[in-house]
N, C-alpha and C positions, 0 to 999 in steps of 0.2 A: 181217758186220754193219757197223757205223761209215758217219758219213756224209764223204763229201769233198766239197769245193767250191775253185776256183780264179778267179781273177779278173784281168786286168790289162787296161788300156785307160786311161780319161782321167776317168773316174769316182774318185770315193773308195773303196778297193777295200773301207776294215773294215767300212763300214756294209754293203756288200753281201753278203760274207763272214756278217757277224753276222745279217741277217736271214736268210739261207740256212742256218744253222746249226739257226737255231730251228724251219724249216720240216724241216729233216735230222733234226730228236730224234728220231724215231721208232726209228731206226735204230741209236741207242746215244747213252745220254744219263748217264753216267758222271762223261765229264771232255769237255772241248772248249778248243781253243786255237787262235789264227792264228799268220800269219808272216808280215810284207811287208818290201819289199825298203821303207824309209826314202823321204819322198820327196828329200830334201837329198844324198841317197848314204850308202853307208857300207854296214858289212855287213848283215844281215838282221837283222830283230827280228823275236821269240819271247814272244806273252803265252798261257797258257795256267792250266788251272785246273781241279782234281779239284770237280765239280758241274755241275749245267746251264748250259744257255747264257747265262742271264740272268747268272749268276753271274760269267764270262768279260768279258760285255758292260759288267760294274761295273768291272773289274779294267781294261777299256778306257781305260772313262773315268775315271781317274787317273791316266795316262795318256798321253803325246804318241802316238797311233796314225795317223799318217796315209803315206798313199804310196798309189799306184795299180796298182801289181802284189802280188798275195799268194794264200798256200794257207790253206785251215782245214780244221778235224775235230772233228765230235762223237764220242766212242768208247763201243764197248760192249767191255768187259775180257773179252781171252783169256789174254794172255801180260801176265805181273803184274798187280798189283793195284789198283785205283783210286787214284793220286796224282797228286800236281801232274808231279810226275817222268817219270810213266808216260803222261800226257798226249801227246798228240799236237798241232803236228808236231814232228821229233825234227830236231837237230842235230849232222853232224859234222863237224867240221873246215870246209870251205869248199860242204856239202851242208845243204840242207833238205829235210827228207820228210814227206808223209804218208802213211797203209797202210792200207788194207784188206787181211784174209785172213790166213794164215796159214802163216810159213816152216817147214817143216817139220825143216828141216838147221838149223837157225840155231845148234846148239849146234857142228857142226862147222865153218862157218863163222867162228864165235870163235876155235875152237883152230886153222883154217888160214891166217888173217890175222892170228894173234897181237892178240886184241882183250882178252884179260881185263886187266881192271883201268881200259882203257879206254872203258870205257861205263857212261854214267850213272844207266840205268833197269833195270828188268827185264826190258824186252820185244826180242819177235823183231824189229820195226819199226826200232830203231835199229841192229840189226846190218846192215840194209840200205842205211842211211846210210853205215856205217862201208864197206861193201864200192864202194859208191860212189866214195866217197870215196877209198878207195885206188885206184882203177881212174882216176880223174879229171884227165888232163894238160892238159885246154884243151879236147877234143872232148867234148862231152857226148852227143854217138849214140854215140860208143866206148865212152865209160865206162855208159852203163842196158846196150848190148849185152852187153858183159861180162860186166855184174851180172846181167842175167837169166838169162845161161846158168848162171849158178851157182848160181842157187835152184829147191827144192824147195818146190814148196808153188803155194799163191793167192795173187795179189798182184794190188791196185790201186795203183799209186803217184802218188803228183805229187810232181815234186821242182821246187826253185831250185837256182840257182849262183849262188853269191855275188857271183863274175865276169864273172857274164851275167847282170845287168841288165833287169826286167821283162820276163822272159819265165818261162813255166811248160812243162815237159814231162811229161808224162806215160806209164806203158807199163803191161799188164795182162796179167794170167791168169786167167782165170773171173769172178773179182771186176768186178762194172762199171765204166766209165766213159761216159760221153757229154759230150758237146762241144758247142759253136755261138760262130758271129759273132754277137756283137752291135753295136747301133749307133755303139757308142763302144768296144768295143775286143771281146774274148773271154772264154769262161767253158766251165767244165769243174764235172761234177759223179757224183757217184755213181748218182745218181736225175734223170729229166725232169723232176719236181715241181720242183726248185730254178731250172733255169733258164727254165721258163714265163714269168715275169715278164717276162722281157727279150726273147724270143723264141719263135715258131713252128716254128721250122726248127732239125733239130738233130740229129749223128750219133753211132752207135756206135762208140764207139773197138773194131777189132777185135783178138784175143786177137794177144801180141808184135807189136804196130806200138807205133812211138810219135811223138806228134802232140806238136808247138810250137806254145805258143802266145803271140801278141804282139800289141800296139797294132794294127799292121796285118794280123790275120787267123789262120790255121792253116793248119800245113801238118805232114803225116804221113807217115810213111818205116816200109818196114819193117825189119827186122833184118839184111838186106843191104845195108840205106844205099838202096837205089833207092824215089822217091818215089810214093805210093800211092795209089789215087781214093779218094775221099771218099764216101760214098752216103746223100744226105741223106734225111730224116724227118721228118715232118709231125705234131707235134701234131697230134690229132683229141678234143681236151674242151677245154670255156670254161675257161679260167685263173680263172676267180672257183672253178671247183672245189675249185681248191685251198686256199682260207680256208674260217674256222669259218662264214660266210653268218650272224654272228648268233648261234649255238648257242655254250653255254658249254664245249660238247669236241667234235672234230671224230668222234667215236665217235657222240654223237647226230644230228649230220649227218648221215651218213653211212649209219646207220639208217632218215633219214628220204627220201632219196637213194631207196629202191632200189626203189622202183615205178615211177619214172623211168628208170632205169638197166637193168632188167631188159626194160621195154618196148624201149630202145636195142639192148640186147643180142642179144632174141628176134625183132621187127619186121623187122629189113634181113634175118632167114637165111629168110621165109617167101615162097613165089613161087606163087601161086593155091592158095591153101591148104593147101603142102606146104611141108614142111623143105626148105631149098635151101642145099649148102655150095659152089656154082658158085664163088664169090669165091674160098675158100681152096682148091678144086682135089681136093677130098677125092674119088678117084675110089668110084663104088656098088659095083665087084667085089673091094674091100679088105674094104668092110666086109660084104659077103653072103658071103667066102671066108674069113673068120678061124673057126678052129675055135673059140678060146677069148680071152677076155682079159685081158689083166694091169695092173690099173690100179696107179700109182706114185705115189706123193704122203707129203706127211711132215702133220702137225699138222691143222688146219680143211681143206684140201687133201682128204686123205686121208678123213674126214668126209665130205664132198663124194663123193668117190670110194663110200665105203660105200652110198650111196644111189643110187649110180648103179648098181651091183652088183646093188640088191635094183629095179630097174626091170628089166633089160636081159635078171638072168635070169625074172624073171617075165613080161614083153611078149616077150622073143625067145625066152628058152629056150637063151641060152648061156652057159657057166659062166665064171664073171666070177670072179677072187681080187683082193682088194685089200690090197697090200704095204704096210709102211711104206718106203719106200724108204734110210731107212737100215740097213734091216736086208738089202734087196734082193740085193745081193751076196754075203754071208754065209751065205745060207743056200742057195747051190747052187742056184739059181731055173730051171726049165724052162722055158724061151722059146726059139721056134725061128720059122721063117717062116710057121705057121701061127697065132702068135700075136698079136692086134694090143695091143702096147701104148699107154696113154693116161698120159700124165703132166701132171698137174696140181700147178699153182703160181701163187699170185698175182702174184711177184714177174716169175718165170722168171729167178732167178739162185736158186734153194735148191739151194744144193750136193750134198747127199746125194742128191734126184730128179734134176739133171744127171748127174750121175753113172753113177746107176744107167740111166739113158735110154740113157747111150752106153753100157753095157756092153749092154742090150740088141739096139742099133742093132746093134751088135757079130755079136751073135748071128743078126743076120736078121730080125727083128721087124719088122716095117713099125708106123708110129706117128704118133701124133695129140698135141701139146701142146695144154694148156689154162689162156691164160698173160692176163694184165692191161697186161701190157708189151711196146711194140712191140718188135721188135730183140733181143729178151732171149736171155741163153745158151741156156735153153731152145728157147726160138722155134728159135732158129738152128741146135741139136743134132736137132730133132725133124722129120722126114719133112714134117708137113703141122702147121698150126700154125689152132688158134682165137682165137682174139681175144675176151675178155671187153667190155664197154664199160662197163666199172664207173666209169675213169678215175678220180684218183688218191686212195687210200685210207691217209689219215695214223694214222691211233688204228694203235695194236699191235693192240688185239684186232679181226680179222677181222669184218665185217657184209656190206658188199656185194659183195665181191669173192668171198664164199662164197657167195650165193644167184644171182649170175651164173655161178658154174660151174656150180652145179643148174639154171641155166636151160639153159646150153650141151648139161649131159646130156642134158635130157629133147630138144631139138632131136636129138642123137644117137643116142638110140634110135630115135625114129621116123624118123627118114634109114634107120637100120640095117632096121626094119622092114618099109618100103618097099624097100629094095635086096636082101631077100629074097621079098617079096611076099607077106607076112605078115597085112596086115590089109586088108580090104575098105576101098573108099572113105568106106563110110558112119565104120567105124573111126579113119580116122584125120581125118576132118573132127570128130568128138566129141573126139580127143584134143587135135590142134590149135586147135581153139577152148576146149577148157578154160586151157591152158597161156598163149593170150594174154590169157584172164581174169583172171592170176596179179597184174597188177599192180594192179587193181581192189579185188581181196580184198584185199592189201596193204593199200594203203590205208585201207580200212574196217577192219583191226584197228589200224592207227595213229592212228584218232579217237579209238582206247578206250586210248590210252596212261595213261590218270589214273589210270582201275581198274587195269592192272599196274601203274601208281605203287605204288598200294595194295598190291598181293599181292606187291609187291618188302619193302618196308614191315614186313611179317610175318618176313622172316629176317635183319633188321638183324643182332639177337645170337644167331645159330647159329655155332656152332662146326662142324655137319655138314649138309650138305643132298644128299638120296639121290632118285636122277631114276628112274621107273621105264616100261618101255614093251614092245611086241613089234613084230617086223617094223621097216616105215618107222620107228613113233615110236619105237624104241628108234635107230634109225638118227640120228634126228637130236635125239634126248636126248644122246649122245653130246657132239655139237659144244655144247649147250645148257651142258650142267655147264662143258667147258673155258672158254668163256667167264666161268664164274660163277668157276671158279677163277681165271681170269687176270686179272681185275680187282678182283675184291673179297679175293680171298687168305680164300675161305672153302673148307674144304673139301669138296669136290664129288664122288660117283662116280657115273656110268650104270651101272643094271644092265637087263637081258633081265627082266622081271617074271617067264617063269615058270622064272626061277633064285633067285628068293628063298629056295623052301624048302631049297637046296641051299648053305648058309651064310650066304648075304647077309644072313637075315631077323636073325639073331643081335647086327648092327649099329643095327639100329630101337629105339630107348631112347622114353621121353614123352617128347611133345612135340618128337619128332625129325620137321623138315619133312621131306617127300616130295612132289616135283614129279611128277605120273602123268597121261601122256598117252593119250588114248583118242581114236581118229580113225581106226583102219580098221575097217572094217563087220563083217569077217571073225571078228576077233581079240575085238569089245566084250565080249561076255559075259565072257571068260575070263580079259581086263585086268579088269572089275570085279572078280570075282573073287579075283583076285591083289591090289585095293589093299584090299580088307578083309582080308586077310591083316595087312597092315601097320596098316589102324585097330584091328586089335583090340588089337596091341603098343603106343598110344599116341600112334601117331604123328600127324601134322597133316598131312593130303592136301590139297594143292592142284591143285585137276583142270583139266585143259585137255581141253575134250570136242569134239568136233564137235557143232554143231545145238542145237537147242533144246528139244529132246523132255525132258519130267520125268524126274526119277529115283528110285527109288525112295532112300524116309530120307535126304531131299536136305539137311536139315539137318548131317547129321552130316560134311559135309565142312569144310571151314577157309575154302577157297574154292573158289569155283567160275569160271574164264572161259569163256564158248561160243565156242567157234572159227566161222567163217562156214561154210559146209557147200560143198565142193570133192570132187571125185571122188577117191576111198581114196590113189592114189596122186601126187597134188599135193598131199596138205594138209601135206606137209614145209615149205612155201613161207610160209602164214600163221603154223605153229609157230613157222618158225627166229624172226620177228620178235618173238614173246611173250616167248621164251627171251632173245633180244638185250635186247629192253628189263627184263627180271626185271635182269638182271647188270646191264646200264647204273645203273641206279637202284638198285641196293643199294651198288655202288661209288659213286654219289655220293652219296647219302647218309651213307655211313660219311666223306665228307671224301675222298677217295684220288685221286692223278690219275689219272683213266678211260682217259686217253690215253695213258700211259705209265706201265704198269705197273711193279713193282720186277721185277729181275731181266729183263729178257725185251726184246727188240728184236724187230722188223718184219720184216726180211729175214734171213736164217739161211746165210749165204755161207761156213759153217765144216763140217768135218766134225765 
């Protein structure tokens, strides 16, 4: 988690730092603090401070903060607790750092450089200072060289010397970094979103290199001292992306983004009315030769991945599991060369799906990432790599960079079904044209955002709200509740409707809301069915139906929305939007930030 940002050139470095912080909250918004080298000389100064960034930005301005080289960090708490103390960056002796990830030795570390009593916080971050810092005679490639070999664990760092005067280094393991020149000097950061502002052009720090940076540019060496190319990267999304455009939380943006974003996404992979992945090289006898597949994904990811599972094996007919990927490992996982693995990740730095990706590589798995970030760990661990074009997504809680990967799927299956020759022409012209429909329907259920204002409205003061569905809609009731839990802190469970009678129903009390989705043709009768189950306990059903056709004892529901009428297996697409806007609008209306929810960061770079 946590965000980094570095900065030195001819510019004022806090103001930049502190706007780039607040663009960073996503990522852990805890405590946040800088460090600049003084501009007058002298050793480094250290403002830091348990709360957001605005918080920090006060503590600025009281303040003498000025100088044109310096590091910041907004943090999400692993190793100790939320304090001023535990703040990041950490100083030792003639060392400034900051950290991403997590050292895993750190406690032997202490006891091998005799550090007890010597360190001021609790966490693993300053013990990396301290190892620095003993290692550190005048060479600063000696001294990170040193220190990286003797850590266990993830690490993103950016350090100073106190001695060496505006300039920043930085070296990595898993944890990101990226870089770029700017016009007036350089800048280093966790995330692309921070340095858009300043530039287009902009590289992956790779895993142990380490890059300097200063007034006059970057230069990057690997860990045998011999100096290393650079291989620059191209923003490809408008920098206005990045702001609220207007919106009071970048979650409802973002929301309102994805009819756009999906057309971006779906549009460049179609070549005379077929799925075409020519660009990423995705050869057709991977995907017509894989016996089975094993999709990898942790959180909304994973969600994503369930619905791809219930396309792939019902259009192709091959047996799809979908892992969490931090459980991946542990459980003895069968994956061999006949298997194609799909890992998906917004970030493509979620540690547990990297992870598990190369242990599958491992095993011979030929594989497919499905990632939002150019360059990312992922990207770069995975065989053959897609590209979302969600471009860049600030709120914690997931909206378009999950309905971009369901677009990416549904492009996947039908590549996959064509590469076995599965459907007649006429097939998959009705598929293909449905699927570019997707952003259209979007749309038209984002006119009717008022009315789910309204049926948001209805579960201000629940304590419980129980999603119910089969097939697809239970597939993506799933990702529906997490959302409603991660924002609103109401509690939320998906269940399979016809598993009520087998405990669930026992949970249904009066006036217990139930969200119940009806949208495949197959399944309707036997969802109705299943939600009279729960009105006759009391409950208050808010139906999300496809079409318009009457229903019978159409009074007796709480509410009612008609979904726009999409062939069975697309209406996941107008759902997930209902579902986004119910949670968006019940979290704002309860007051809570929508964006940054308690407990919980954007990127998950930890095991």
């Amino acid at each position: 988690m946590c965000g980094i940002i570095g900065y030195t050139g001819k510019r004022e470095a806090s103001e930049i730092m502190l706007d780039a912080l607040e663009l960073l909250e996503y990522r852990g918004y805890d405590s946040a603090g800088i460090a600049l080298f003084p501009e007058k000389g002298g050793p480094v100064r250290i403002f830091k401070k348990a709360g957001r960034v605005h918080d920090l930005r006060e503590l600025c301005a009281k303040n003498d903060v000025t100088g044109h080289c310096g590091i910041g960090h907004t943090r999400w708490a692993t190793h100790g607790g939320v304090s001023d103390g535990n703040a990041h960056p950490h100083h030792f002796k003639d060392v400034t750092i900051t950290h991403n990830g997590i050292i895993e030795n750190y406690r032997q570390l202490i006891e091998r450089y005799e550090l007890d009593g010597k360190l001021t916080s609790q966490t693993d971050s300053e013990v990396v200072a301290a190892v620095l810092s003993h290692f550190y005679t005048g060479d600063p490639y000696a001294a990170i060289r040193k220190t990286v070999l003797k850590l266990k664990g993830t690490f993103a760092l950016s350090i100073m010397f106190d001695d060496i005067p505006g300039k920043i280094f930085a070296v990595r393991n898993v944890s990101p970094i990226v870089a770029a020149n700017t016009e007036d000097g350089a800048i280093l950061s966790s995330d692309v979103a921070a340095i858009v502002p300043f530039t287009t052009q902009y590289f992956v720090v790779p895993e142990f290199h380490v890059v300097c940076l200063s007034g006059d540019g970057i230069e990057m060496y690997d860990l045998s001292g011999d100096k290393a190319r650079i291989d620059w990267l191209t923003v490809d999304w408008d920098i206005s992306r990045s702001d609220k455009g207007g919106y009071p939380f970048y979650m409802e943006k973002e929301i309102m983004e994805q009819p756009r974003v999906i057309g971006e996404t779906v549009k460049p992979r179609i070549k005379d009315g077929k799925p075409d992945f020519t660009a990423e090289g995705i050869p057709d006898e991977m995907l017509a030769s894989c016996r089975r597949i094993c999709v990898i994904a942790c959180g909304t990811a994973m969600h994503a991945g369930l619905v791809g599972k219930s396309l792939i094996q019902s259009l192709i007919g091959i047996h799809v599991d979908v892992v969490m990927a931090s459980e991946f490992m542990y459980n003895d996982p069968i994956v061999d060369k006949t298997t194609l693995v799909i890992a998906i990740s917004q970030s493509g730095e979620t540690i547990d799906t990297l992870e598990a990706l190369k242990f599958a590589r491992k095993c011979g798995s030929p594989s497919i990432s499905i990632v939002n970030v150019k360059g990312a760990s992922i990207a770069r661990a995975s065989e053959y790599v897609i590209y979302t074009n969600a471009g860049p997504e600030i709120a914690v809680a997931s909206t378009k960079a999950y309905t971009t990967q369901l677009a990416v799927l549904y492009l996947l299956t039908a590549r996959m079904a064509m590469a076995r020759k599965l459907w007649s022409d006429e097939q998959m012209k009705e598929y293909m044209e449905e699927l570019q429909r997707v952003p259209a329907v979007m749309e038209e259920v984002l006119k009717s955002k008022e009315e789910i204002h309204h049926i948001a409205d209805t579960m201000l003061n629940a304590r419980d709200v129980f999603m119910i569905g089969r097939g697809l809609d239970y597939s993506i009731l799933l990702e529906g509740s997490l959302k409603l839990k991660e924002i609103s802190y109401i509690h939320s469970e998906a269940y399979a409707s016809g598993e009520l009678k087998h405990g669930t129903i026992a949970l249904i009390t009066e006036e217990t809301p139930v969200i119940a989705v009806v949208t495949q043709d197959k399944l309707k009768s036997k969802e109705l069915s299943n939600i009279k189950e729960v009105q006759s306990r009391g409950a208050r059903v808010i139906l999300l139906i496809k079409g318009q056709e009457e229903l019978e004892q159409e009074k007796i529901w709480s509410r009612i929305f008609r979904l726009p009428v999409m062939k069975d297996e697309f209406m996941v697409m107008p759902v997930s939007i209902v579902l986004q806007l119910i949670a968006y609008y019940v979290s704002l209306d309860k007051g809570l930030d929508v964006d940054k929810p308690r407990n919980l960061a954007k990127v998950v770079t930890v095991e």
